[in-house]
One Martini backbone bead per residue (centre of mass of N, CA, C, O) as a GRO file, in nm:
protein
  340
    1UNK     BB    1   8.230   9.631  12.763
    2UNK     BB    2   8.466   9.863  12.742
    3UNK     BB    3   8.759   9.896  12.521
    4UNK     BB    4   9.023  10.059  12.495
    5UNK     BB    5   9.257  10.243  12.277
    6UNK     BB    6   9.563  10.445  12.194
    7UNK     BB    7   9.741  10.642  11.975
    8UNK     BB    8   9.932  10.837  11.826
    9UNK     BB    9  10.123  11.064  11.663
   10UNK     BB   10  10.349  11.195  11.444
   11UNK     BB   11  10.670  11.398  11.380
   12UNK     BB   12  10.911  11.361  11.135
   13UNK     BB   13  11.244  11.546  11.159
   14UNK     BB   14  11.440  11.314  11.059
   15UNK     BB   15  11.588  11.090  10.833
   16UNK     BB   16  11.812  10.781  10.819
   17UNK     BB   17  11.676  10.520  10.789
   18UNK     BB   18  11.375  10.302  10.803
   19UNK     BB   19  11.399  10.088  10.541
   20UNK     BB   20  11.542   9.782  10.430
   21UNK     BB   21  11.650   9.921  10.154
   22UNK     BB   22  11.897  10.098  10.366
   23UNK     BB   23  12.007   9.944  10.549
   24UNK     BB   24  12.119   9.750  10.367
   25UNK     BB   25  12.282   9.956  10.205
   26UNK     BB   26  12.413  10.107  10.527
   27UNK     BB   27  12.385   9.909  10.776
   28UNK     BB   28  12.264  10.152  10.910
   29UNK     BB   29  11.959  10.380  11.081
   30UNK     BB   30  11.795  10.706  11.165
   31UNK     BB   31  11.585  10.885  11.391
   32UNK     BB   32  11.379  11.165  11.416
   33UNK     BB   33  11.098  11.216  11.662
   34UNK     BB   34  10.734  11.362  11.748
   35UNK     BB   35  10.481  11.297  11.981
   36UNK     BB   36  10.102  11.382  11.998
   37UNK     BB   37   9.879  11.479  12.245
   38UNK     BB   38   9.651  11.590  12.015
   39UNK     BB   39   9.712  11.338  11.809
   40UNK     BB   40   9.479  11.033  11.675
   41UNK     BB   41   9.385  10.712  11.843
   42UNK     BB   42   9.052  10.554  11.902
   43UNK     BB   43   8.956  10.238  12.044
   44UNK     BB   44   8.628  10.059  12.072
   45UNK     BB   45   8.524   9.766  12.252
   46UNK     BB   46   8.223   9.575  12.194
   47UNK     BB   47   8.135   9.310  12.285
   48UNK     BB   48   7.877   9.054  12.111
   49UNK     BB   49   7.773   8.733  12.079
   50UNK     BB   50   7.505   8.799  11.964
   51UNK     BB   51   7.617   8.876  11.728
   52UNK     BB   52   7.688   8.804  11.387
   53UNK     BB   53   7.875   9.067  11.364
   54UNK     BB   54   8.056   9.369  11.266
   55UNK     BB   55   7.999   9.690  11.390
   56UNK     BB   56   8.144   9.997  11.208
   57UNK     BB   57   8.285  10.323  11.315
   58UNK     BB   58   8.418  10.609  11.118
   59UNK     BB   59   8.570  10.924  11.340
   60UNK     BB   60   8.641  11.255  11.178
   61UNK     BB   61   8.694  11.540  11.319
   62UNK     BB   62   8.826  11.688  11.091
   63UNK     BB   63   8.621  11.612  10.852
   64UNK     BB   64   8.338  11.545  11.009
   65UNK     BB   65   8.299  11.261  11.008
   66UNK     BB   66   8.088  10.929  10.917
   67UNK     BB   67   8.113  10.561  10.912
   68UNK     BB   68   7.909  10.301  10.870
   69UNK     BB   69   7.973   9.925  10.901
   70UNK     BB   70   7.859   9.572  10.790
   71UNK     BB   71   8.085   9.265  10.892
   72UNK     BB   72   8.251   8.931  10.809
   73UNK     BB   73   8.492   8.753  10.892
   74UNK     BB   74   8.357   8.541  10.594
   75UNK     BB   75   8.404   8.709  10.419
   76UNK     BB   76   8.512   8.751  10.077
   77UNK     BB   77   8.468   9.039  10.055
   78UNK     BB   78   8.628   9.358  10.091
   79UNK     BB   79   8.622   9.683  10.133
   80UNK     BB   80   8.908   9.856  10.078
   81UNK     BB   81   8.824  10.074  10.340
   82UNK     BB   82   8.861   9.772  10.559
   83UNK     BB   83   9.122   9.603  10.535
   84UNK     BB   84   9.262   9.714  10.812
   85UNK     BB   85   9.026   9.619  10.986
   86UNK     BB   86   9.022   9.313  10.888
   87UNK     BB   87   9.290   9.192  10.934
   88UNK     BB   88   9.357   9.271  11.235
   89UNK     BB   89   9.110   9.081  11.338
   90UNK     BB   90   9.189   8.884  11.243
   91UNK     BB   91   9.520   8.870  11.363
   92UNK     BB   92   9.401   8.880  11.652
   93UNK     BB   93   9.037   8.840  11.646
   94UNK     BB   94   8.846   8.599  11.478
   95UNK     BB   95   8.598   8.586  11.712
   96UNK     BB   96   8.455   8.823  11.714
   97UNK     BB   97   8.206   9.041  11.861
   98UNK     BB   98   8.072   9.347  11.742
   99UNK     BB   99   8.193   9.660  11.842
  100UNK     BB  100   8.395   9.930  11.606
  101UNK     BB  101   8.541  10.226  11.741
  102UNK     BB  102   8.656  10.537  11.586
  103UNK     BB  103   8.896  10.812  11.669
  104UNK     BB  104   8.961  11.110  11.535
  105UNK     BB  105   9.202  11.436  11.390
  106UNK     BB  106   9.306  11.287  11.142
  107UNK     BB  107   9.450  11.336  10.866
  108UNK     BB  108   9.408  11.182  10.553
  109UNK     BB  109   9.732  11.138  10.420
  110UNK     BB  110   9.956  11.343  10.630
  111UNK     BB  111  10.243  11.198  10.733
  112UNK     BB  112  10.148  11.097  11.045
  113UNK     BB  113  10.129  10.749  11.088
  114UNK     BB  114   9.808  10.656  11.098
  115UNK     BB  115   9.770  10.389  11.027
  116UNK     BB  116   9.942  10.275  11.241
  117UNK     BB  117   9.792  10.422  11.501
  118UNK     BB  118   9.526  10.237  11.450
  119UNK     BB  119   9.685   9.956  11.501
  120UNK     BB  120   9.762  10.032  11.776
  121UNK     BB  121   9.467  10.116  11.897
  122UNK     BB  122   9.385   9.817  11.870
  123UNK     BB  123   9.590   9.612  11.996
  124UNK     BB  124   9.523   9.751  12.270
  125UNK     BB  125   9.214   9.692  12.284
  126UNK     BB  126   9.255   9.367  12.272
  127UNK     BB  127   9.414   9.337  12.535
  128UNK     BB  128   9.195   9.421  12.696
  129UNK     BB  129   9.033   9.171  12.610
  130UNK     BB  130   9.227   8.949  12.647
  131UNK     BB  131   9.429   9.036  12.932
  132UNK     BB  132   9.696   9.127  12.789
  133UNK     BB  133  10.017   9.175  12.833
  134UNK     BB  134  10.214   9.430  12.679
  135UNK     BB  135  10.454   9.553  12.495
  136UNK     BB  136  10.565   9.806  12.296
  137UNK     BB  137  10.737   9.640  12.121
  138UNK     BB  138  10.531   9.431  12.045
  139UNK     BB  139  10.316   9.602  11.928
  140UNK     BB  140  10.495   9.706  11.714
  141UNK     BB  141  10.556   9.444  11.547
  142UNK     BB  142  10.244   9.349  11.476
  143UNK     BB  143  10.181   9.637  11.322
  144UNK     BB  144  10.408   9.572  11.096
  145UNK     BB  145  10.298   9.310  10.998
  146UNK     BB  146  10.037   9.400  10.933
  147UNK     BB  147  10.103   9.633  10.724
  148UNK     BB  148  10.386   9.493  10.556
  149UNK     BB  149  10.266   9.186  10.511
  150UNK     BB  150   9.928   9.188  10.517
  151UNK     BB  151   9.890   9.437  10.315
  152UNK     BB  152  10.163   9.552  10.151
  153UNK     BB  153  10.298   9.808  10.264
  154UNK     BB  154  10.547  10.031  10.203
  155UNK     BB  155  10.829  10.068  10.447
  156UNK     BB  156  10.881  10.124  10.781
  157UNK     BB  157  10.916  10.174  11.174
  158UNK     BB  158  10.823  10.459  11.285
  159UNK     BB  159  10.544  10.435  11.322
  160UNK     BB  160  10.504  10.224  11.515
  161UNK     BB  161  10.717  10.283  11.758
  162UNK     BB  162  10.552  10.560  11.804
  163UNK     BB  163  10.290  10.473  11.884
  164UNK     BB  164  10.368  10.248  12.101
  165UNK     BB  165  10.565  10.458  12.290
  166UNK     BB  166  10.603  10.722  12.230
  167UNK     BB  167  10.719  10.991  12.435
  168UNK     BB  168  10.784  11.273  12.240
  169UNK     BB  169  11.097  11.236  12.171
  170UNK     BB  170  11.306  11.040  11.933
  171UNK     BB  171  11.525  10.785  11.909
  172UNK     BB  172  11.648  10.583  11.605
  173UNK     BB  173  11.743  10.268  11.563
  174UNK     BB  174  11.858  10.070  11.270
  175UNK     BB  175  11.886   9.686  11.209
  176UNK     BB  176  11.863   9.443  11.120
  177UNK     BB  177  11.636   9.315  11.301
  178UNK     BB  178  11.622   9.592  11.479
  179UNK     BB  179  11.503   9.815  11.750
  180UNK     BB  180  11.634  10.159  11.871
  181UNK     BB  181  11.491  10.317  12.162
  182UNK     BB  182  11.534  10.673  12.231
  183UNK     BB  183  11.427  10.907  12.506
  184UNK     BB  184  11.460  11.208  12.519
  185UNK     BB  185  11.556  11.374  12.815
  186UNK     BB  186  11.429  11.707  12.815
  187UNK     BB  187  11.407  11.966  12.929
  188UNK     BB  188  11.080  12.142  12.980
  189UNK     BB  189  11.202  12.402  12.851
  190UNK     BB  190  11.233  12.265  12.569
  191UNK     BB  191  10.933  12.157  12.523
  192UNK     BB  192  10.846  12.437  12.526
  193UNK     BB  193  10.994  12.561  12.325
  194UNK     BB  194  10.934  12.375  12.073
  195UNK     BB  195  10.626  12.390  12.099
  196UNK     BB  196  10.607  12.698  12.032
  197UNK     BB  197  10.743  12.693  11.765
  198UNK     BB  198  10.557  12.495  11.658
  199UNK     BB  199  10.383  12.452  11.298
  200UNK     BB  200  10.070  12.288  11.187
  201UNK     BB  201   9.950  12.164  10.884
  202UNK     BB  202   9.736  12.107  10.644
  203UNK     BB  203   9.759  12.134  10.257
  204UNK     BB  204   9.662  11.871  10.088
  205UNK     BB  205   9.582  11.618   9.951
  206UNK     BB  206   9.729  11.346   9.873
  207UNK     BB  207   9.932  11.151   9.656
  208UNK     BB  208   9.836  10.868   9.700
  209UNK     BB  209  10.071  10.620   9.895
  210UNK     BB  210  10.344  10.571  10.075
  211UNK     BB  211  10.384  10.275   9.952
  212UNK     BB  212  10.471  10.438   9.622
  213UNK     BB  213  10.672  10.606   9.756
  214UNK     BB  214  10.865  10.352   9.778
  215UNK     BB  215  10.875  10.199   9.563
  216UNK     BB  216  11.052  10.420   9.413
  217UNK     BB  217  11.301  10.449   9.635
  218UNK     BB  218  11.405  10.171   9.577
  219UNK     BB  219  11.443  10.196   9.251
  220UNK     BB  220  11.632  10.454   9.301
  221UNK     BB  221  11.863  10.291   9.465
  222UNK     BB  222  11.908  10.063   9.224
  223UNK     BB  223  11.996  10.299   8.997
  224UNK     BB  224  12.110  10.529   9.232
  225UNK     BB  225  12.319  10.418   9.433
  226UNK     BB  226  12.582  10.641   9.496
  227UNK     BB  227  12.364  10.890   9.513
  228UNK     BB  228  12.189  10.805   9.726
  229UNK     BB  229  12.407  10.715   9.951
  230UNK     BB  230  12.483  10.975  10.015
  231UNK     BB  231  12.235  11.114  10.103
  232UNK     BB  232  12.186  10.914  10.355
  233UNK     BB  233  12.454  10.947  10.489
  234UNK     BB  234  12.393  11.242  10.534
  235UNK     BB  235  12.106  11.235  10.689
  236UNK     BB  236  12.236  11.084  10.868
  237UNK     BB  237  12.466  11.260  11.049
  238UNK     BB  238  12.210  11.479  11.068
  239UNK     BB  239  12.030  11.313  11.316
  240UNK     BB  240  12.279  11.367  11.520
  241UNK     BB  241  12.302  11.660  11.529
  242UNK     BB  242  11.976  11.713  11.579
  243UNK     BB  243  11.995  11.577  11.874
  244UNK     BB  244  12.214  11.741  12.001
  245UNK     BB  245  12.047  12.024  11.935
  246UNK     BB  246  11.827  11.924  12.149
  247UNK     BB  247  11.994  11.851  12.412
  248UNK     BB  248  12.100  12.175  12.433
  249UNK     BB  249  11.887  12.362  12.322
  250UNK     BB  250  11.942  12.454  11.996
  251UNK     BB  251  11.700  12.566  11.819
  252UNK     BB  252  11.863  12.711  11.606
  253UNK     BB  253  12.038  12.469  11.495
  254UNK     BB  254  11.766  12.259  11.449
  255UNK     BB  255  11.657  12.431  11.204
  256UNK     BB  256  11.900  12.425  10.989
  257UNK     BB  257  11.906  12.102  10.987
  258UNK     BB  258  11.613  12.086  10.855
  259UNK     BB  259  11.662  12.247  10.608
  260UNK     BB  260  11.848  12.027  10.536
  261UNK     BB  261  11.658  11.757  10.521
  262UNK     BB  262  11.449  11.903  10.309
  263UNK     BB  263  11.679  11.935  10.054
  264UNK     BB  264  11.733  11.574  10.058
  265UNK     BB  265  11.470  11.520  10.030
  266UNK     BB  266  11.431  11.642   9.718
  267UNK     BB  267  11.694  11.495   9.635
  268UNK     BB  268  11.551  11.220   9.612
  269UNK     BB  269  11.191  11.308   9.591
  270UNK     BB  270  11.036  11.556   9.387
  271UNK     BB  271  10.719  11.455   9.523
  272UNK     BB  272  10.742  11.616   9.800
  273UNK     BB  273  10.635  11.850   9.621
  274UNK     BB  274  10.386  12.052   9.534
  275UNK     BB  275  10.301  12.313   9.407
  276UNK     BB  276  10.148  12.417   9.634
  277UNK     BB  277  10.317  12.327   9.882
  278UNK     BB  278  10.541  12.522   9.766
  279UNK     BB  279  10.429  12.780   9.771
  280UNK     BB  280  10.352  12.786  10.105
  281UNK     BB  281  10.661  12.705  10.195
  282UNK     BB  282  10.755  12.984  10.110
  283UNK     BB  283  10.561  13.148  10.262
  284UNK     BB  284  10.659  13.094  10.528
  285UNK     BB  285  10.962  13.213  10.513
  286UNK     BB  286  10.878  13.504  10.435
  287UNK     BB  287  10.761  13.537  10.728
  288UNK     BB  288  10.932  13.379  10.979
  289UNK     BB  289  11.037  13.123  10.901
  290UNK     BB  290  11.359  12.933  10.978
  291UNK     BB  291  11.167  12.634  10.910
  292UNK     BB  292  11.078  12.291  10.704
  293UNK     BB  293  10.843  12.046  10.670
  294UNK     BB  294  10.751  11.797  10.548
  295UNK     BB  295  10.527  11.516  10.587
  296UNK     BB  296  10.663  11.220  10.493
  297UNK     BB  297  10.651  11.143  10.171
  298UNK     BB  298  10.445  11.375  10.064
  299UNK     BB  299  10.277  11.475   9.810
  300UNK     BB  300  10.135  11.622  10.059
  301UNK     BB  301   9.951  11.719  10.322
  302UNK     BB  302  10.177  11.793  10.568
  303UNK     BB  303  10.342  12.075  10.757
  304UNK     BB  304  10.608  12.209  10.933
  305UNK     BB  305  10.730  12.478  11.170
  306UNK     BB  306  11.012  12.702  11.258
  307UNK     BB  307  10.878  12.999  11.519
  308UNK     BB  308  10.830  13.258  11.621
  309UNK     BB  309  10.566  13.376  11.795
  310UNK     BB  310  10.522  13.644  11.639
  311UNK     BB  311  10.482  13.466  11.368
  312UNK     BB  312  10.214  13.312  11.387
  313UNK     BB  313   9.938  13.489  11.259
  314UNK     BB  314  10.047  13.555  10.985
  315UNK     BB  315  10.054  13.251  10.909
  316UNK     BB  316   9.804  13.126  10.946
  317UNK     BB  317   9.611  13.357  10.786
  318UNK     BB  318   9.804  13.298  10.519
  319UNK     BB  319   9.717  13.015  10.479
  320UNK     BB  320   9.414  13.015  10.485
  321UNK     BB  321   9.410  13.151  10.249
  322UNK     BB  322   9.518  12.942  10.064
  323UNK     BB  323   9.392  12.624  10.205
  324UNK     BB  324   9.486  12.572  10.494
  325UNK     BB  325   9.524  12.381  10.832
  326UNK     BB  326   9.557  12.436  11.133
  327UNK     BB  327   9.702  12.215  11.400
  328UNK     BB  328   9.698  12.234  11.712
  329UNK     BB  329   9.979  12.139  11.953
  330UNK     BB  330  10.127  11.860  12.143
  331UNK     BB  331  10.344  11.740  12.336
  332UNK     BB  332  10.484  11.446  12.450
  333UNK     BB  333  10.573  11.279  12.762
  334UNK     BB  334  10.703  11.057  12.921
  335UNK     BB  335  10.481  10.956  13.123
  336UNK     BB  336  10.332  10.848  12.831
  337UNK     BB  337  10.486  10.583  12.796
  338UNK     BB  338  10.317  10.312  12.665
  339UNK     BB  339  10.042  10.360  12.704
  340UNK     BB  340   9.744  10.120  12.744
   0.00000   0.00000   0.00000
């Protein structure tokens, strides 16, 4: 019997601290994104006792690759790119047996909170093969922990809770443990003109991973505590305009607003953005968009942008000629929020 799991990725749309080296700086941070219903992750789980190894296959139809592989969970040693699915199973169910299959359209290192939304289509899958029932808050829990404490990559909570609660435009606080997700219920007319106007590219590979981009921002927050924390507490009230303005349907202001979020993202972290980004970013501006933002911890990946749909065309054919990669997106709504 198969057992299925999915989870959304996400666009992070400005952040004012989700990270406990912030929070704990800060006081409380909080941040606004937006998950995505056309990209994500699905996890498959057929148990088979007769089996006494699990086969593993991973689908990535954006890169349109395929890579399967066959290992024990008493295995002593375990290939790097197999971590993720290796303790997550440990952690979950680890007298499993059988096979489990991964499928995405989501490029890897793309800054949209990939590999949490993997932890979270697994915890869904594993759920209904155990017939647990869990709430999307469990769920976020468990994928945080299994992350940032059994993988050991720093970050924040934004990742988990979006994948595991989804419904589309979301504002969250955070404070000393404690995370609060309002689900922002928008008027279909907002949702729909934000939709329309939101374009999302794949860039370039990113450089490193999110983990070695946090462990900078930490030490940088220690070396430059007084100048970096004017910085994410305008981010933090950053954020609640954003909310503001996104709950008004005011998509005008709410462009201006992005627009501040990536240039105190550049003034915390330089790496934010490569050469190339830079390049690319600049010229989509320079076409007839409003606003954009690197996505995730930046130095490569994703990148999206607000802009009238008369100059989709124009900026798509653009970025493409350059060796960008157009993402066609939709947005998720509420009524399939927390849905596993």
């Amino acid at each position: 019997m198969r057992h299925l799991g999915r989870a959304p990725v996400r666009i992070s749309l400005c952040n004012g601290g989700d990270t406990d080296y912030y929070i704990k700086a800060m006081g409380w941070g909080n941040l606004l994104n937006v998950t995505l219903s056309t990209h994500g992750y699905i996890c498959e789980l057929i148990p088979n006792e007769t089996l006494n190894k699990i086969e593993y296959e991973y689908i990535n139809k954006f890169k349109k690759t395929s890579k399967k592989y066959s290992f024990n969970l008493n295995d002593k040693t375990i290939a790097p790119e197999l971590d993720l699915i290796f303790k997550t199973i440990i952690y979950t169910y680890p007298t499993f047996k059988g096979s489990i299959k991964i499928i995405t359209n989501v490029p890897e290192k793309s800054g949209l909170g990939g590999s949490s939304s993997l932890i979270v289509a697994m915890l869904k899958a594993f759920s209904k093969l155990k017939k647990q029932k869990t709430t999307p808050e469990e769920i976020a829990k468990k994928a945080y922990y299994i992350e940032r404490i059994l993988l050991g990559i720093n970050g924040g909570y934004q990742d988990q809770w979006a994948a595991a609660f989804g419904g589309g435009v979301n504002y969250l606080e955070f404070k000393k443990e404690s995370v609060f997700i309002e689900p922002l219920w928008l008027h279909e007319r907002i949702m729909q003109k934000l939709e329309e106007s939101l374009l999302l590219f794949y860039l370039e590979p990113r450089i490193g991973d999110s983990g070695n981009a946090h462990d900078k921002l930490e030490k940088n927050l220690k070396k430059q505590k007084k100048e970096t924390l004017k910085i994410m507490l305008d981010k933090r009230e950053n954020v609640s305009k954003t909310r503001n303005a996104l709950l008004k349907g005011d998509l005008e202001t709410f462009a201006k607003l992005l627009n501040e979020e990536q240039k105190r993202k550049e003034m915390l972290n330089q790496d934010t953005t490569t050469i190339k980004s830079k390049i690319l970013y600049d010229a989509v501006l320079k076409c007839g968009a409003t606003a954009g933002k690197i996505s995730g911890t930046g130095n490569g990946g994703c990148a999206f942008f607000i802009c009238e749909e008369k100059y989709h065309k124009k900026i798509i054919t653009l970025l493409e000629i350059l060796g960008a990669k157009h993402m066609p997106i939709k947005l998720e709504r509420l009524d399939g929020m927390g849905e596993h």
